[in-house]
C-alpha positions in Angstrom: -5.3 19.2 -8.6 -6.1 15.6 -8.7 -4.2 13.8 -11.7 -5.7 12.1 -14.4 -4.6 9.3 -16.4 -3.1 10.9 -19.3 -0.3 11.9 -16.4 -0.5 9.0 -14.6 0.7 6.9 -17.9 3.2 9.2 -19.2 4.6 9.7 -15.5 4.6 6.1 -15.2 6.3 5.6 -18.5 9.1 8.3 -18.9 9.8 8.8 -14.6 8.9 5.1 -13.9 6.9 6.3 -11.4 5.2 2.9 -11.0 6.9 -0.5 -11.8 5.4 -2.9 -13.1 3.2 -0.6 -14.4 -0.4 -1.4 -16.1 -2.0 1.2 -18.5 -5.6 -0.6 -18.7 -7.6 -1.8 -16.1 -7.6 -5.5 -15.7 -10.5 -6.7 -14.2 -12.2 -9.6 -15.6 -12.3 -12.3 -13.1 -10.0 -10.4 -10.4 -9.7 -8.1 -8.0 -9.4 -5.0 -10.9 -6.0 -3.2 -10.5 -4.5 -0.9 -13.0 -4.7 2.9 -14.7 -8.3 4.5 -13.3 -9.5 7.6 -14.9 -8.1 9.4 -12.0 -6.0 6.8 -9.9 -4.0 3.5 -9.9 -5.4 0.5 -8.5 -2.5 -1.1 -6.8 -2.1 -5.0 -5.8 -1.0 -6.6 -3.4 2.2 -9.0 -3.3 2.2 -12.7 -2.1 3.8 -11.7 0.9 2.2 -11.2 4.7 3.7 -10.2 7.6 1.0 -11.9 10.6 1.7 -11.1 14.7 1.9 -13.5 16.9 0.9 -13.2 20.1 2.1 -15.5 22.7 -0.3 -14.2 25.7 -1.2 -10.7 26.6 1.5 -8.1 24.9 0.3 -5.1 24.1 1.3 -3.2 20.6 3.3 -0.5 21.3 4.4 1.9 18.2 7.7 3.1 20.5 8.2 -0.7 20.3 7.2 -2.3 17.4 9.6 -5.6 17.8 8.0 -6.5 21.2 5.7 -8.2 19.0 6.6 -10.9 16.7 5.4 -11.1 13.1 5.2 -14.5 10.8 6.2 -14.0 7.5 3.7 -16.0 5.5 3.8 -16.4 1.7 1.1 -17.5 -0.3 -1.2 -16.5 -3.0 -4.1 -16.1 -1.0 -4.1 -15.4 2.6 -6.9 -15.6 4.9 -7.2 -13.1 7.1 -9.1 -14.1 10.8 -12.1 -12.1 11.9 -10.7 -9.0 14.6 -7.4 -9.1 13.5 -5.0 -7.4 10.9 -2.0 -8.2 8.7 0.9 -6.1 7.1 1.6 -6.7 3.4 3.3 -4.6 0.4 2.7 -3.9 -3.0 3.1 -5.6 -5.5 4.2 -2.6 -7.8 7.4 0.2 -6.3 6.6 3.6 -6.7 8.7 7.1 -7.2 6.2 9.8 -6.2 7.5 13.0 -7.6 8.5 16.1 -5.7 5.5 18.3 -6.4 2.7 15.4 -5.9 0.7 13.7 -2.2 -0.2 10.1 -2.8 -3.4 8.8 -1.2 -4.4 5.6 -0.9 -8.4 4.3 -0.2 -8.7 0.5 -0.3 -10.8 -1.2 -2.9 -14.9 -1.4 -3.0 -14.6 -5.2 -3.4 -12.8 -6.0 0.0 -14.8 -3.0 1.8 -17.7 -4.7 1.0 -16.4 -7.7 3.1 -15.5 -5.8 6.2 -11.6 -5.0 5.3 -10.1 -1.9 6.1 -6.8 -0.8 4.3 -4.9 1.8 5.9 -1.6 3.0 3.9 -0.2 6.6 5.7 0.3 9.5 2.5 3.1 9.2 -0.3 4.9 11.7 0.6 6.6 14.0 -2.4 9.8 12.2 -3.4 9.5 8.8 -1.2 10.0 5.5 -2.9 9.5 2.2 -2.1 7.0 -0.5 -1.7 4.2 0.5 0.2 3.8 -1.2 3.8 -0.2 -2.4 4.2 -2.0 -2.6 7.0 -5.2 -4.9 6.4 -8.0 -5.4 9.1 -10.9 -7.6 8.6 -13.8 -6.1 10.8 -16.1 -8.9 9.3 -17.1 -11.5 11.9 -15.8 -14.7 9.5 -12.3 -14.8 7.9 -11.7 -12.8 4.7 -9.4 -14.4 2.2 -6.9 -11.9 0.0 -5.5 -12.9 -2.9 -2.4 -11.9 -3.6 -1.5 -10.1 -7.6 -5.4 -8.8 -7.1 -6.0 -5.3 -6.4 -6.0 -4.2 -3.0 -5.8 -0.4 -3.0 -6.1 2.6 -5.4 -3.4 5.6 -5.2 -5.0 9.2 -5.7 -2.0 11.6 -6.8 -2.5 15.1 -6.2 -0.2 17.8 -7.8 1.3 20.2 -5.7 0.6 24.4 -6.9 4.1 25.1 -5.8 6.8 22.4 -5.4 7.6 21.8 -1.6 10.8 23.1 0.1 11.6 20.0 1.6 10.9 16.1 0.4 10.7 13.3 2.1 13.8 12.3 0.5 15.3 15.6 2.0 14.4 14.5 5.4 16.0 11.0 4.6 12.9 9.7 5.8 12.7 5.9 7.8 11.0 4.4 5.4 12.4 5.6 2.3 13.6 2.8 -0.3 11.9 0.4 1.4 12.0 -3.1 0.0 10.2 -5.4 2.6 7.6 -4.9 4.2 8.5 -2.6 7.2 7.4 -3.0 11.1 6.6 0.3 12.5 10.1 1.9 13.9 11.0 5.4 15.8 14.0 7.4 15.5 
């Protein structure tokens, strides 16, 4: 079942699920972010995390650090036509053990050709989320940084799952930065 936002403040407010946490939905003059009826529109930090390629290296998810990144930070970042960025969020969740968190990016940067790709929130991972941000427009897109980016879509679990991600001792768990891919 999807969860409202009735659960989403009082999950927010005695787990801390999300911190800082906003109950309303700011939106007047910004990028909105905040408590949806059946989400949370998440921002984006000031932070980006840009490759840099020297010639022609290919990106390789065995080997994430054959490609350098440039840590950029700025409060609005403009993002070239064809390419991508990694940022975070601005907020740090706690998913709890019997809920999925989905993320879809927001109607205001789809609208300009940017694509946000965040992989599920699995049951019991915390952390900033890592955010992969491609601009398929033909003209660079400019982010602004504190502004939405991305809403989360929790869905509760009928039966609680046998193992979490904190179980596993997943690779990204805690994360505080934003994280390159990595393998174990």
């Amino acid at each position: 079942m999807v969860k409202n936002d009735e659960w989403i403040i009082r999950t927010s407010k005695e787990d801390r699920m999300i911190e800082p946490f906003e109950e309303s939905q700011v939106s007047a003059g910004v990028v909105a972010w905040g408590v949806s009826s059946y989400g949370y529109d998440m921002r984006i930090s000031d932070i980006f995390k840009a490759p840099v390629f020297a010639g022609g290296e290919a990106l390789d998810p065995k080997a994430p650090g054959a490609v350098e990144f440039e840590e950029v930070r700025t409060a609005c970042f403009a993002l070239r036509p064809g390419s991508y960025v990694l940022a975070r969020s601005l907020e740090y969740f706690r998913i709890p053990r019997d809920v999925l968190g989905l993320v879809t990016g927001k109607s205001t940067y789809a609208r300009c050709g940017v694509l946000v790709n965040v992989t599920p929130l699995e049951p019991e991972w915390e952390g900033y989320i890592t955010i992969g941000i491609a601009n398929t427009a033909p003209v660079p897109v400019r982010l602004y940084a504190n502004e939405g980016i991305g809403q989360v879509i929790f869905l509760g679990a009928a039966d609680t799952c046998k193992t979490s991600y904190a179980d596993r001792k997943g690779k990204y768990q805690n994360q505080k930065e934003i994280q390159v891919g990595k393998v174990k």
